[in-house]
Backbone bond lengths (Angstrom), bond angles and torsions (degrees), N, CA, C in turn:
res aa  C-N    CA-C-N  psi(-1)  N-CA   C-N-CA  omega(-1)  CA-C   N-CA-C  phi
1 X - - - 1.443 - - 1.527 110.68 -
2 X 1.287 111.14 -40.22 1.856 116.78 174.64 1.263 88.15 -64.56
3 X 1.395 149.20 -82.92 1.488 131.25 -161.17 1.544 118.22 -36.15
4 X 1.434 105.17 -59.48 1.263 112.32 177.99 1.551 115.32 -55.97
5 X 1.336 135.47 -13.94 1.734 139.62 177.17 1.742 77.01 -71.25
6 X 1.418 99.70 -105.41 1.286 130.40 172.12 1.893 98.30 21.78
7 X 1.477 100.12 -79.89 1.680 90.26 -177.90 1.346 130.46 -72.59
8 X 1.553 107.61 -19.03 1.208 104.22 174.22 1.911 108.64 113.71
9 X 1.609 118.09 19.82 1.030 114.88 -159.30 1.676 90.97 -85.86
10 X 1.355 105.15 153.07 1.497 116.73 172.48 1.489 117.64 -70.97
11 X 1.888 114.95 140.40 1.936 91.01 175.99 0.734 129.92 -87.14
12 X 1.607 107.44 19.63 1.911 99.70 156.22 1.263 110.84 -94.43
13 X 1.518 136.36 -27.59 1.130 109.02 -175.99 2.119 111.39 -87.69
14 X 0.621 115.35 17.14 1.665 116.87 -161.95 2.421 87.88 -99.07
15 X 1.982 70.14 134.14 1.345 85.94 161.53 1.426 123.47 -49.12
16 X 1.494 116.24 149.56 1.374 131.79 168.52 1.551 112.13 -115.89
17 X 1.310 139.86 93.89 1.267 146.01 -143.25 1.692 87.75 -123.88
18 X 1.152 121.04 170.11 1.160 136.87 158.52 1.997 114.59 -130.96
19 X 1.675 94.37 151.12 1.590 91.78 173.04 1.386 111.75 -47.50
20 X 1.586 127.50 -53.88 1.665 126.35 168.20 1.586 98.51 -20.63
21 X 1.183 114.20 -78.88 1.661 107.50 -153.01 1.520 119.42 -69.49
22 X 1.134 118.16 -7.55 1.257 117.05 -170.69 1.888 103.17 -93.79
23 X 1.620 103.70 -37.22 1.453 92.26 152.80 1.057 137.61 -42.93
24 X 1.402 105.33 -74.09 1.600 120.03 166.51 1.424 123.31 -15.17
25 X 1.513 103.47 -54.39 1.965 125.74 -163.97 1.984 84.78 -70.20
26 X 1.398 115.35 -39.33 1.736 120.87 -159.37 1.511 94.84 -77.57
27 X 1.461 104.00 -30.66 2.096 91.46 -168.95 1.621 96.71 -83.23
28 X 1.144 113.56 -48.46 1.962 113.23 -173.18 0.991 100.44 -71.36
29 X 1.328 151.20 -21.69 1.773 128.61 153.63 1.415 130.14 -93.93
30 X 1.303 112.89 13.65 1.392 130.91 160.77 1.582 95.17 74.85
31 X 1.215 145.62 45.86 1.686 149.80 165.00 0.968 111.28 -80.34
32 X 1.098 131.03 109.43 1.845 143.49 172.35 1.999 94.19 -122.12
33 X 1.578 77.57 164.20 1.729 95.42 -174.07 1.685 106.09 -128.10
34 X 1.439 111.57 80.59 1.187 109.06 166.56 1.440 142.31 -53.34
35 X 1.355 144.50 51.76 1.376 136.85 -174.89 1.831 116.91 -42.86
36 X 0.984 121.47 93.11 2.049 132.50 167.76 1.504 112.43 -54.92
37 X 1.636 93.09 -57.13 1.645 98.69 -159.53 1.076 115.95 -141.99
38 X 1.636 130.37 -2.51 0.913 114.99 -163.03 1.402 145.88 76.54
39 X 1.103 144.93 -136.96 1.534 126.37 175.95 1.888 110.46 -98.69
40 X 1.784 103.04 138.91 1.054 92.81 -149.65 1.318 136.84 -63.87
41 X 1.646 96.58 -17.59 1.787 117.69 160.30 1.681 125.24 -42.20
42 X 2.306 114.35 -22.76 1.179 91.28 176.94 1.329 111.54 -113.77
43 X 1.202 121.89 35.37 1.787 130.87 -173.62 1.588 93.88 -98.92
44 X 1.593 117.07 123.22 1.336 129.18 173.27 1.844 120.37 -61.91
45 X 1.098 120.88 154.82 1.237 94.50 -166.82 1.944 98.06 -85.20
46 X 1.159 112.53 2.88 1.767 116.24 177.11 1.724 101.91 -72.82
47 X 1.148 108.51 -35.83 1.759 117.49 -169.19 1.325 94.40 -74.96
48 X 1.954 113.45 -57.67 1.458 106.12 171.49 1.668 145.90 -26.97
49 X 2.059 93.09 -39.95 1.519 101.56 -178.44 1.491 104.31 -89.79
50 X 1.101 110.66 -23.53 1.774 121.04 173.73 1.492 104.50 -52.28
51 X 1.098 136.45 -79.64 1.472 150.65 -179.62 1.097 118.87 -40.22
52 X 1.524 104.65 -44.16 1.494 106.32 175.63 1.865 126.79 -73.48
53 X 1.424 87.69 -23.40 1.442 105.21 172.49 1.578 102.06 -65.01
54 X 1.369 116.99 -56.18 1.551 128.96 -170.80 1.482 103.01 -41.83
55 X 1.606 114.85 -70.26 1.078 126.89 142.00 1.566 124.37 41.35
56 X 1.867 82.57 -101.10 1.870 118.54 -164.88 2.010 87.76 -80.71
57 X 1.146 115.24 -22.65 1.199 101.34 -179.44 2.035 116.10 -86.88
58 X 1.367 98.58 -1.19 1.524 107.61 173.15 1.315 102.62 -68.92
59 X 1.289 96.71 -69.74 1.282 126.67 -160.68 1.604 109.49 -44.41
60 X 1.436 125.83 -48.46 1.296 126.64 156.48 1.253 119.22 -66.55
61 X 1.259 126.53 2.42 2.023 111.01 -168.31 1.613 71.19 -99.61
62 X 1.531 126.75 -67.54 1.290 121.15 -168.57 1.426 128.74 -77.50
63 X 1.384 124.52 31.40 1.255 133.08 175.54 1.448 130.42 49.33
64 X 1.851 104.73 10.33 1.093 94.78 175.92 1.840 147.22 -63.46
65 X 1.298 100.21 164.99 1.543 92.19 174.69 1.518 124.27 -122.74
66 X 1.603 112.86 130.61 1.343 99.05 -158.42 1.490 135.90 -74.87
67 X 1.337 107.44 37.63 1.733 101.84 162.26 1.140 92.86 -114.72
68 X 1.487 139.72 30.54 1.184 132.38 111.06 1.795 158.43 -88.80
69 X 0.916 69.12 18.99 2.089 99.75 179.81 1.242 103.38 -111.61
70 X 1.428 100.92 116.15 1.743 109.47 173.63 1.713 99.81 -102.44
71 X 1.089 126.99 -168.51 1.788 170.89 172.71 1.318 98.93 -139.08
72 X 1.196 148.67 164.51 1.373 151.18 81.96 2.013 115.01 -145.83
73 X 1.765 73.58 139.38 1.495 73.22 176.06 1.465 97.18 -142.54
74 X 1.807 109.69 177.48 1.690 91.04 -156.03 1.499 108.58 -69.36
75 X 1.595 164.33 53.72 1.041 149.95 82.86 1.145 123.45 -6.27
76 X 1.898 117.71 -69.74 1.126 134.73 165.45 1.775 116.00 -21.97
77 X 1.605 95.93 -54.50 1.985 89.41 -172.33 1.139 118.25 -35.23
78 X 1.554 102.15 -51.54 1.367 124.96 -136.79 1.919 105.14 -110.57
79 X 1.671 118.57 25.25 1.435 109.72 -157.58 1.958 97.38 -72.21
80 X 1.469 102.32 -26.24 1.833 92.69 -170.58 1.489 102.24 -78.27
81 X 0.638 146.20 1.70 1.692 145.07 -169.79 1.460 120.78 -73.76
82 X 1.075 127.55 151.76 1.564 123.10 162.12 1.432 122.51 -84.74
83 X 0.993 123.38 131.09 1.405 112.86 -166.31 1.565 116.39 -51.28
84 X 1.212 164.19 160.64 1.296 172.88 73.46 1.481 95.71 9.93
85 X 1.927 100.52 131.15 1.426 104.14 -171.87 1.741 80.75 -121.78
C-alpha cells in the first residue's frame, strides 16, 4: 500500500493481497530476510572482512554466478527517486 501511495496508484486499481499470500509467494521462491548487523554504521570493519570472506567462500562452495547475487535493502527500492523534503 506504501508503494502504491508513493506512485500514485488509484484504490481501485491496487492489489488486495493478504498476509496468507505473501507468505506463500516468500516460501515457493525461497525469500528469507537475513539481519548480520544491523545498521551499517555499527558493523566493525574486522566483522566486515570476516563476512565478506564467509561470503566469497559461499559463493564458491555453491557455484554461484554473480548476476545472481543481489544486496538490497530499502535504499535499493527507492534509488530513482528524488529525495522527499
Amino acid at each position: 500500500m506504501k508503494f502504491a501511495d508513493l506512485v500514485g496508484v488509484p484504490d481501485n486499481e491496487r492489489l488486495s493481497l493478504s498476509n496468507g499470500w505473501l507468505e506463500k509467494f516468500k516460501k515457493k521462491n525461497r525469500l528469507k530476510e537475513f539481519k548480520q548487523h544491523g545498521e551499517a554504521s555499527s558493523a566493525t570493519s574486522e566483522a566486515i572482512k570476516k563476512e565478506r570472506k564467509w561470503i566469497k567462500e559461499l559463493i564458491a562452495q555453491y557455484s554461484f554466478q554473480l548476476k545472481d547475487i543481489f544486496n538490497m535493502d530499502e535504499t535499493g527500492l527507492f534509488y530513482g527517486y528524488v529525495p522527499f523534503l
